[in-house]
Structures are given as C-alpha cells and as structure tokens.
C-alpha positions as CSV (number, residue, x, y, z in Angstrom):
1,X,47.7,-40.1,-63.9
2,X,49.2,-37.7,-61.7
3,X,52.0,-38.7,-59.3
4,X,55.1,-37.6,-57.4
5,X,58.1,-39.5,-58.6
6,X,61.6,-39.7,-57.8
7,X,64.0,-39.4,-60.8
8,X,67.4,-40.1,-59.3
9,X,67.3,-41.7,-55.8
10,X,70.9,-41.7,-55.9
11,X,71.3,-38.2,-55.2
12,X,69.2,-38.6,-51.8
13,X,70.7,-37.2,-49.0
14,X,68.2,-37.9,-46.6
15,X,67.7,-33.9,-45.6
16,X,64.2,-34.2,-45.2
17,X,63.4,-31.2,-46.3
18,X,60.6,-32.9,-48.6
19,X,59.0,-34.4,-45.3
20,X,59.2,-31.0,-43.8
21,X,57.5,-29.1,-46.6
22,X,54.8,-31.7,-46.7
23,X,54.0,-31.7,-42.9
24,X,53.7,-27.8,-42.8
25,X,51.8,-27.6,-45.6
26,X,48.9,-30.3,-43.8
27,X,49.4,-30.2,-40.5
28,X,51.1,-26.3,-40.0
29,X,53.6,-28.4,-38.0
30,X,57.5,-29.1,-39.0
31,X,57.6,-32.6,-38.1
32,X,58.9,-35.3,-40.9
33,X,56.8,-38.2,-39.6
34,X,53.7,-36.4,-40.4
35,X,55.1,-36.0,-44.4
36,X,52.9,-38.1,-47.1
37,X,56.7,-38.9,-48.5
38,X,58.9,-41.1,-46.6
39,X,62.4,-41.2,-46.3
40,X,63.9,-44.7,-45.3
41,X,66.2,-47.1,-46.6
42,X,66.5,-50.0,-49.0
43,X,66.2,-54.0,-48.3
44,X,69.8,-53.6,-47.6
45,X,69.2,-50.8,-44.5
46,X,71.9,-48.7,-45.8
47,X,71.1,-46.6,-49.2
48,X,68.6,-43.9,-48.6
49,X,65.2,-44.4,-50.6
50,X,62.5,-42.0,-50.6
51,X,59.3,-43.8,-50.6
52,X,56.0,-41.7,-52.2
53,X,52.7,-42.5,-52.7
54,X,52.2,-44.8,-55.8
55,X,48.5,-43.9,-56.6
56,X,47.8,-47.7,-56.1
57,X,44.2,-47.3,-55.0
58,X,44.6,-50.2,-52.4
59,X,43.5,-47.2,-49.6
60,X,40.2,-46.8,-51.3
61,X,40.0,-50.4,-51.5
62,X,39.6,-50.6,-47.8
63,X,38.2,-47.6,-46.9
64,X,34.9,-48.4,-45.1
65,X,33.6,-45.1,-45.3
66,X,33.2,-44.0,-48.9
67,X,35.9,-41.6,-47.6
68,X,38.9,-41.8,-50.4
69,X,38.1,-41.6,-54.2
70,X,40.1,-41.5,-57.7
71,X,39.8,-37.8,-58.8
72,X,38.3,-38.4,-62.4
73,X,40.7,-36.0,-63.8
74,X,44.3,-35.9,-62.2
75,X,44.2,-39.5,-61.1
76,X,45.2,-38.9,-57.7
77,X,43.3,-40.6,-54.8
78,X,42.3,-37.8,-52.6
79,X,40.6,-38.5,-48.4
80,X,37.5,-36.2,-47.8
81,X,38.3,-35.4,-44.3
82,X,34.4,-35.1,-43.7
83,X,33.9,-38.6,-44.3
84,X,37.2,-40.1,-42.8
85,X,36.9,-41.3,-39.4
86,X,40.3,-42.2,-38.8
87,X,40.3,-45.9,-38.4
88,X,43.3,-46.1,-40.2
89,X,43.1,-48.9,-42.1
90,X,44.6,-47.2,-45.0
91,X,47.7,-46.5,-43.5
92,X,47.8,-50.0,-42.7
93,X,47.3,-51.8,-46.7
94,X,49.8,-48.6,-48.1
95,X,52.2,-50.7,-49.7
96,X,55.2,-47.1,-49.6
97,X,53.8,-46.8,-46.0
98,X,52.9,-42.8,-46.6
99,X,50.0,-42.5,-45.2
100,X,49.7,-40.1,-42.8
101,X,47.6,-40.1,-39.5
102,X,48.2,-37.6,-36.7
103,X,47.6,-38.3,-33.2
104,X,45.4,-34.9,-32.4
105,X,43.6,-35.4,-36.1
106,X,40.5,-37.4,-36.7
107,X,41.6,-38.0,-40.1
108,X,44.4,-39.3,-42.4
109,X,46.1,-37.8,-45.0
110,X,47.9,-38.6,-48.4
111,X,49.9,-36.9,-51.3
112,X,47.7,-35.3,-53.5
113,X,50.5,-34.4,-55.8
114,X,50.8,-31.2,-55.0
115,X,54.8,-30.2,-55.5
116,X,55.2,-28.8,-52.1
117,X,57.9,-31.5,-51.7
118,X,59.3,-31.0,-55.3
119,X,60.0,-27.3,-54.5
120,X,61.5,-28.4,-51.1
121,X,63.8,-30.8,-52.3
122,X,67.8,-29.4,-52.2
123,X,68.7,-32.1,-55.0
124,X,66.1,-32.1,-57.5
125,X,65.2,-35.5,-57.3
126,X,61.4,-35.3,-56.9
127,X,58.6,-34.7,-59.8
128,X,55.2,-34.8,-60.6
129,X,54.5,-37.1,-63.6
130,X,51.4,-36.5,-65.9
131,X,51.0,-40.1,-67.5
C-alpha cells in the first residue's frame, strides 16, 4: 500500500510548508487548512505532530455515494469528485482528521500520495511508503 509517512517527527518545525504545497496543488490556493496533511500537536498540546492520512478506508466506509474507492493497485483511497456530493461525512469518521472540504467546493478531498508535501518539506521528514 501506498502512503505518506513521517520518519522523524522530531525534526517538525511546524513551517507548513507541507500544508502549503498540498493546498496549491488542489485547491490553486496557499492556505494550510485546506492541506490533506495536518500539522497539530500531541496529547500533551505542546510537541508538534504532523498528522497524514493513514489509508484506513473508514471514509469509504461511510461514504453514501459510491464516491471513494481503494485504487486496486497503489492502495490509496482516492474521492471521484463526480460522485462526491460533499456531505462530509468523511471528514467527520477520519481518524488523522485530513480530510479536506472547502467552503466554495462541492467536494472533499484527500492525500492521494502524491509527494507534493514530500518535496515541500524543509526537514525531510515526510515519505511515501510502498508496503
């Protein structure tokens, strides 16, 4: 399975420039909250922790409109923007809470593992795994 991972969240230093990257590259907009990777903090609300999408599934699970399925090949759960409607219960079940939907879009988005945010990244600390 295909997947962004972080390999040293250590190293973190909350730039954003992943969430940047990612929110051009959908929405042809630099704003970080519309990035499919999060940058928050842990239980303890003080160390940075980039959250990414885990490839779960649980969006598909709920997904009413047959509009988010498990590309055979990489893995990766991908939306069909077609079929999406927007209701957004997706973004409400996503466990890493990276879902993505816009207020002027009628549909939500994801990581599709692309490596936009690995590219972005001034540390380093983002992949994409092949397992």
């Amino acid at each position: 399975m295909k997947k962004l991972v972080v390999t040293d969240a250590s190293k973190c230093m909350a730039c954003l420039a992943c969430a940047s990257a990612c929110s051009e590259a959908y929405y042809k907009k630099f704003d970080v909250t519309l990035g499919a990777i999060r940058i928050g903090t842990k239980k303890d609300g003080k160390t940075i922790k980039p959250f990414t999408c885990i490839q779960c599934g649980k969006c598909m699970e709920v997904c009413e409109h047959d509009a988010i399925k498990q590309n055979e090949k990489t893995g990766v759960y991908m939306i069909d923007k077609k079929k999406c409607v927007g209701c957004g219960k997706c973004v409400d079940i996503c466990p890493t809470q990276t879902m993505v939907k816009a207020p002027d879009t009628e549909y939500t988005t994801k990581c599709i593992a692309c490596g936009i945010c690995v590219k972005a990244c001034p540390m380093e600390i983002l992949a994409i795994e092949n397992k």
